[in-house]
C-alpha positions, 0 to 999 in steps of 0.5 A: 182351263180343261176339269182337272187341270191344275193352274200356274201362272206364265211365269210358274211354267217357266220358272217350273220348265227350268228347274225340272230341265235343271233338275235333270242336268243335277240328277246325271251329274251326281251319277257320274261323280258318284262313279269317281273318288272325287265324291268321297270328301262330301261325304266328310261332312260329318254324321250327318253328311250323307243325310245331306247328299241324299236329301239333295238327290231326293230334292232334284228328283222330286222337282223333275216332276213337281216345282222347285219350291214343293221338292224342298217342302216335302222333303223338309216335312220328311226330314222333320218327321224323321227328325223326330224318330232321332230325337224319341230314341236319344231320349230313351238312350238308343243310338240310331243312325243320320236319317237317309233318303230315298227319293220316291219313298220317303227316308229311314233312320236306323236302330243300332241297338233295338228296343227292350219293350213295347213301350220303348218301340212305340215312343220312338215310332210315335216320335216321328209323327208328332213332330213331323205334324208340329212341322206341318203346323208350322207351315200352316200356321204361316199361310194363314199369317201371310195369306201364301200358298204354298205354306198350305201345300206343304202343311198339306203334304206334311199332314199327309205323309204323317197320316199315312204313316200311322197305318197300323202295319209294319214298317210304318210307324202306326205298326209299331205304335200299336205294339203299345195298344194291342197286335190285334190292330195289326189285322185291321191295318192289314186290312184297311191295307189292301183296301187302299191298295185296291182303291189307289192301286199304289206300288208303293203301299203294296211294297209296304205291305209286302215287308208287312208279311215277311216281317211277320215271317221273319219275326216266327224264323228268328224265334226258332233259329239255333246258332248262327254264324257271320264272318267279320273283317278287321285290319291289324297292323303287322307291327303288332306280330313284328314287335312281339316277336310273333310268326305272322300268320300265313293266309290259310292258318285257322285258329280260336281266338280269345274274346271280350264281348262289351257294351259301351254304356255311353253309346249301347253299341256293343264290340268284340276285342279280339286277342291273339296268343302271345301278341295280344289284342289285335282287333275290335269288331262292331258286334252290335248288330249281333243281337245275341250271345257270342260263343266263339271267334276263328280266324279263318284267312289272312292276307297281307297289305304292306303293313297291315294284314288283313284278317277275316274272322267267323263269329258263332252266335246264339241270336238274342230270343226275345221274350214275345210275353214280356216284350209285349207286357203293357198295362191298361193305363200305358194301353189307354194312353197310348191309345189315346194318343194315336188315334187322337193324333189320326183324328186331327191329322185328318182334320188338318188336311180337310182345313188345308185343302179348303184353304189350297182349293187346286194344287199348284205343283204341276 
């Protein structure tokens, strides 16, 4: 064996050379059906339907260069981690979307209603690399049961996607954990950052990076902004104007229209009913996303579709200005704690890793 060169027996080549040949076959099946309707009912899976497709497509993407066995380790270490985001931010009452996969850069989840407060905004980041280290444990707990591998190369895996994920930069969850700490850590991971970036030359990371600054950006627009505006998009059916004995609306009529901003106390995803005169409720728009204090609805064009019309609505609205004093008030004993927990949990994700590796030796996943 060449310096370097990472082992696998003859049956592992071949058991590899199928799936990665297997792997493409599944890659170029998905982009074809995904161009036909066909695919629409595997969608119908539930909440968590698309999490499963896109976890599939991770997986053929990820065995085209790696075994079939470690595809499906790094992505059950990623789901778990995920996984764990969902399960702080139903503590703290917030609804958030089915994790969904990207291969080659991880999984996300999203938030439908943000944090409040700094505190809110690192349990949930924190979340994520707690769970997805008791997954890794998991696994290397089961290597030294069974004395296998491959449970060292995963937990190696999961300790490691849960330690990069702690660089304290957005969007990872190390950025947003420090919130709870101090933003000043913000230029140290900007800095730790670039280091690594210059040393492993990872796209990847610079792509990080590069969110890193234009969420800083963003963050300074945002507070300065006025009123803005979204056009919104709603199908009302014709009956409602046919029996109230109301003229249907022709395709460029505008008009204000009367409006109910609420909140759903069970779900914090927030809606606007929209009235018509003298026919009444025709609509309710998702306004969750918003983030601010709605001012006015126009119905701006409608087009007819059988027994339906469709309507398109310009909503204006003052984006919600978060207090950045407030938002980011912690006290020392929070700070302390938080501090305690995220550099503790870096401290023995490195650990576990050096453990892993001397358990591994090489890595078989080539």
């Amino acid at each position: 064996m060449k310096e370097g060169e990472l082992f696998l027996d003859k049956n592992q080549r071949k058991e590899s050379g199928f799936w990665r040949r297997f792997s493409w076959i599944g890659v170029l099946l998905i982009g074809v059906l995904s161009k036909f309707k066909s695919l629409l009912p595997l969608l119908k899976l539930g909440k968590f339907g698309g999490t499963l497709l896109s976890m599939g497509v991770s997986i053929f993407a990820y065995a085209i260069l790696y075994p079939w066995w470690f595809a499906v380790g790094l992505v059950a270490m990623i789901l778990i981690h995920e996984m764990g985001h969902v399960w702080a931010a139903k503590r703290k009452k917030l609804p958030v979307t089915a994790p969904a996969f990207i291969p080659f850069l991880g999984a996300l989840i999203t938030m439908k209603k943000m944090p409040q407060d700094a505190v809110t905004e690192a349990y949930i980041a924190y979340g994520g690399p707690l769970l997805g280290t008791i997954g890794a444990l998991v696994s290397y707990g089961l290597g030294v049961l069974t004395g296998v591998e491959v449970f060292y190369v995963i937990a190696l895996v999961g300790f490691f996607i849960n330690l990069f994920n702690l660089i304290p930069i957005h969007p990872l969850d190390g950025g947003r954990i420090v919130v709870a700490i101090s933003r000043w850590i913000w230029v140290l991971g900007a800095i730790l950052a670039v280091v690594l970036i210059i040393i492993t030359k990872s796209f990847v990371l610079l792509l990080i990076f590069g969110l890193f600054l234009f969420e800083i950006w963003a963050q300074s627009a945002r507070d300065k902004q006025g009123p803005q505006q979204i056009t919104q998009r709603a199908l009302v059916p014709t009956s409602l104007f046919i029996d109230t004995g109301s003229f249907i609306p022709g395709e460029k009529h505008q008009r204000s229209l009367a409006f109910r901003h609420y909140c759903n106390i069970d779900t914090q995803e927030e809606y606007v009913d929209l009235y018509y005169p003298g026919v009444g409720k025709i609509a309710s728009i998702d306004a969750t996303s918003l983030k601010g204090e709605i001012h006015q609805v126009d119905l701006v064009q409608t087009r007819r579709m059988h027994d339906q019309l469709e309507m398109y609505f310009v909503v204006t609205y003052t984006p919600e200005n978060v207090d950045r004093d407030q938002y980011y008030q912690v006290t020392p004993m929070v700070r302390l704690k938080y501090a305690v927990a995220y550099f503790g949990l870096a401290i023995f994700l490195l650990v576990m890793m050096g453990f892993s590796y001397l358990a591994v030796g090489e890595l078989p996943i080539r």
